[in-house]
C-alpha positions as CSV (number, residue, x, y, z in Angstrom):
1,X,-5.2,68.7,218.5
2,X,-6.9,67.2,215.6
3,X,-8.4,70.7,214.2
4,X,-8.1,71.3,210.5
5,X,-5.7,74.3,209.5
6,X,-8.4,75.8,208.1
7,X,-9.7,76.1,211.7
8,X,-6.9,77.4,213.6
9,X,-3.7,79.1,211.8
10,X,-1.9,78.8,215.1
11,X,-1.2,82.2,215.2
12,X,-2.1,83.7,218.5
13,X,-2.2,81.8,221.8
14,X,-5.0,82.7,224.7
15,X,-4.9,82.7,228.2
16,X,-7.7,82.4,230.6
17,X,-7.1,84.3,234.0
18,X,-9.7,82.9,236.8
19,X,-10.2,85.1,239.6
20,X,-10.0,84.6,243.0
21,X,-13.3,82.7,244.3
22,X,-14.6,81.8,241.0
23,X,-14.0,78.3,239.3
24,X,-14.3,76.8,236.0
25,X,-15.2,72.7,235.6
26,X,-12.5,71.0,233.0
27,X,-13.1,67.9,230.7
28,X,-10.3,66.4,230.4
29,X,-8.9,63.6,227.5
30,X,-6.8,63.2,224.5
31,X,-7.9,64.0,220.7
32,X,-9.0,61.9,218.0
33,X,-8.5,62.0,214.3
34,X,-11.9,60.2,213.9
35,X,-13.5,64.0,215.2
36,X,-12.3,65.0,211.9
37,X,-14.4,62.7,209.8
38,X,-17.4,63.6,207.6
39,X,-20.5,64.2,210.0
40,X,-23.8,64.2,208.5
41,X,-24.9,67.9,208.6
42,X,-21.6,69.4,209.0
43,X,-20.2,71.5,206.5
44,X,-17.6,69.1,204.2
45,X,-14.2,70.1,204.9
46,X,-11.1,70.0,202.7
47,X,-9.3,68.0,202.6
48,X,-11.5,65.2,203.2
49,X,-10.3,62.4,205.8
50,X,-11.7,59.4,206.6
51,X,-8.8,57.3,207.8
52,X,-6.0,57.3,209.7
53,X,-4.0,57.1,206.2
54,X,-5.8,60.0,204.8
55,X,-4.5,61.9,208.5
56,X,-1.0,60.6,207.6
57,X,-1.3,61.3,203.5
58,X,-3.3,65.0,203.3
59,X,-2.6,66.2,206.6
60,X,0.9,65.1,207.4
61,X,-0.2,64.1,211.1
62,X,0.0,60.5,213.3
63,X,-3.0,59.8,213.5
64,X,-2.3,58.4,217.3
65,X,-3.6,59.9,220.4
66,X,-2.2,63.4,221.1
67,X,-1.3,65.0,224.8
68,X,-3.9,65.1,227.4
69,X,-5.9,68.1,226.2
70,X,-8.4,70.2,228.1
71,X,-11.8,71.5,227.6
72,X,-13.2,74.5,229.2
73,X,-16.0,76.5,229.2
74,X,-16.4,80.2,228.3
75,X,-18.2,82.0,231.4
76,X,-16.9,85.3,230.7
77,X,-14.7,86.6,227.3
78,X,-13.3,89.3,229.9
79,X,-11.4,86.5,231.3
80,X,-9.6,85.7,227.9
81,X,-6.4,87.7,227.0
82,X,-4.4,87.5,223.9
83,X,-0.8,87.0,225.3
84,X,1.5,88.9,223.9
């Protein structure tokens, strides 16, 4: 949630397949338009936000707390598959 189209064209979906006796640790929480503003060395990003009316204007989004999302690390690109 809260990535720029630019980003992500949301046109594939991934699945990550964890084998039997291997885990994978999770961080766990709910996105934020405010990881979309201007951070000092990043590269500027169009369109520009910087409030929650600029999410609602440029973006078309509410800016309001999404789904509970989940973060997880890559051990292994064999365990990603492109699902059909």
């Amino acid at each position: 949630m809260f990535v720029y189209p630019q980003w992500n064209r949301l046109t594939d979906i991934a699945c990550m397949s964890i084998y039997a006796g291997n885990w994978v640790p999770l961080v766990k929480g709910k996105g934020s338009w405010r990881s979309m503003r201007p951070q000092p060395g990043r590269k500027r990003q169009v369109p520009e936000i910087r409030t929650g009316g600029d999410v609602i204007d440029r973006l078309g989004w509410m800016p309001i707390a999404g789904p509970h999302q989940y973060l997880a690390p890559l051990f292994g690109d064999m365990w990603v598959n492109k699902v059909p």
